[in-house]
N, C-alpha and C positions, 0 to 999 in steps of 0.2 A: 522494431520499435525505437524510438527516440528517446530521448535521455529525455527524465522529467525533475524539472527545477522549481523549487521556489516553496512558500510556506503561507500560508492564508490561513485566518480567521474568516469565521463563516456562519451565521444565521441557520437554525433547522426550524421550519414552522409547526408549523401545529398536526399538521401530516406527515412529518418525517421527511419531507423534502429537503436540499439546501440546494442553494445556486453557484453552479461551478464556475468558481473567480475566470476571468476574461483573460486572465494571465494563464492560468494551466490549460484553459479550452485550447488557444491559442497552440499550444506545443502539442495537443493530443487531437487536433482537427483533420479530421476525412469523414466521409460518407458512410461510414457507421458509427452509430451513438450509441451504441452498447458496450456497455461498460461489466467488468465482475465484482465481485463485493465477499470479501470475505474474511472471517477472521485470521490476525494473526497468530503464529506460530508462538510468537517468542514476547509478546507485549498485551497489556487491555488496552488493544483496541482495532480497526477495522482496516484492510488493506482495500485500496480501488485501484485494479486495472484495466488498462483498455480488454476490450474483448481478445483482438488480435495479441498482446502480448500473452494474456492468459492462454490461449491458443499456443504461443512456444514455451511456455512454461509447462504444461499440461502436457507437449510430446515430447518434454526433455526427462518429465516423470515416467511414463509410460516405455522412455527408451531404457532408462536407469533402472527401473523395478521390476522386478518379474510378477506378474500376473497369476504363477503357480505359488507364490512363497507368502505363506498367512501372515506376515508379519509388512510383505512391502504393500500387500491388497492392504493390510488397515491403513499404512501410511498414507498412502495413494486415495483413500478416501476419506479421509481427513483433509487432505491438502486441496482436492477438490470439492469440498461443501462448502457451496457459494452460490452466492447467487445472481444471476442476471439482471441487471435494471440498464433504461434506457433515458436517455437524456432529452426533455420534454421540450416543447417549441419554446417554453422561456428559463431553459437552458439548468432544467434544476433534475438534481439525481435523487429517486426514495432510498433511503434508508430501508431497508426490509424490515418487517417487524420482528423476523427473528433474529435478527441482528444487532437492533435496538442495545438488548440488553448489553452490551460488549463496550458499549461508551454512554451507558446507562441512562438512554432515552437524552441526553443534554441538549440545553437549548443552544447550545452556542460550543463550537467546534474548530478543531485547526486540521488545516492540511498541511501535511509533512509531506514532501516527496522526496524518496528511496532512493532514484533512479530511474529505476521499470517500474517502480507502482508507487503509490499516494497511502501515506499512514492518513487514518482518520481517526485522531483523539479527543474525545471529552475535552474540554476546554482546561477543566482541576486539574487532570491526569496528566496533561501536557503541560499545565505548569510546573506540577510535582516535580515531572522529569527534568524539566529544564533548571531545574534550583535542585536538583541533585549535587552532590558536595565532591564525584568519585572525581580524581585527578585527571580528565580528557588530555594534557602531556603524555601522564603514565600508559596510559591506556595505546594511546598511538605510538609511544617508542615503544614497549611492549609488543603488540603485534602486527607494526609497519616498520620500525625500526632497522629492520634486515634489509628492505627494498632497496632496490639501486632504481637512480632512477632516471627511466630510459628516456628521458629527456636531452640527455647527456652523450654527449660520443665521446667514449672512452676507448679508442681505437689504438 
């Protein structure tokens, strides 16, 4: 999977649709338009990955977790409750309705990308977080601080 960039505002209709900006289709373009949809772990609000990354993300849980241990099966079924949707001939992805509620039906939404997947936030929520007051310095000398960085030849 390809590294996914960039941050879009985004229209949802009246069906839960939105249209996936020309910018991110563009980095996540092949011949399968199915995508995953599912909530995040750690935020309100929605993760969207290609089908194919979910694919290695799903055998990297299944290699990690055991299968006999009650505690990795709930993790492992939490992390995959999601849902499949597929990107229509004028290029727009459903929202699932049971997923709705997680960026609380909003008419109007941001794409964040992660990396490997796309947050999808309520439009307030994403504001909220962006005028958050926590020290982003603190936080990256904190826990990048130590990095050396391999940019450098230090030979």
């Amino acid at each position: 999977m390809s590294l996914l960039l960039g941050i879009e505002r985004c229209k949802v209709d009246s069906n839960g649709r939105f249209k996936l900006p020309v910018a991110l289709k563009r980095q996540v373009a092949s011949d399968d338009n199915r995508f995953v949809i599912r909530r995040s772990v750690y935020a309100n609000c929605l993760e969207l990955w290609t089908y194919a990354s979910f694919e290695e993300e799903v055998a990297l849980l299944n290699k990690t977790l055991s299968r006999y241990n009650k505690e990795d099966v709930k993790l492992l079924r939490e992390l995959v409750r999601c849902n499949v949707v597929e990107l229509d001939t004028n290029d727009r992805l459903l929202i699932p309705p049971e997923q709705k509620e997680r960026i609380k039906a909003a008419k109007d939404i941001v794409l964040q990308s992660v990396g490997r997947y796309i947050e999808i936030w309520d439009y307030d929520s994403y504001a909220a977080l962006e005028a958050d007051t926590t020290d982003f310095a603190s936080l990256v000398d904190q826990r990048l601080g130590n990095l050396k960085d391999s940019s450098s030849d230090e030979n």
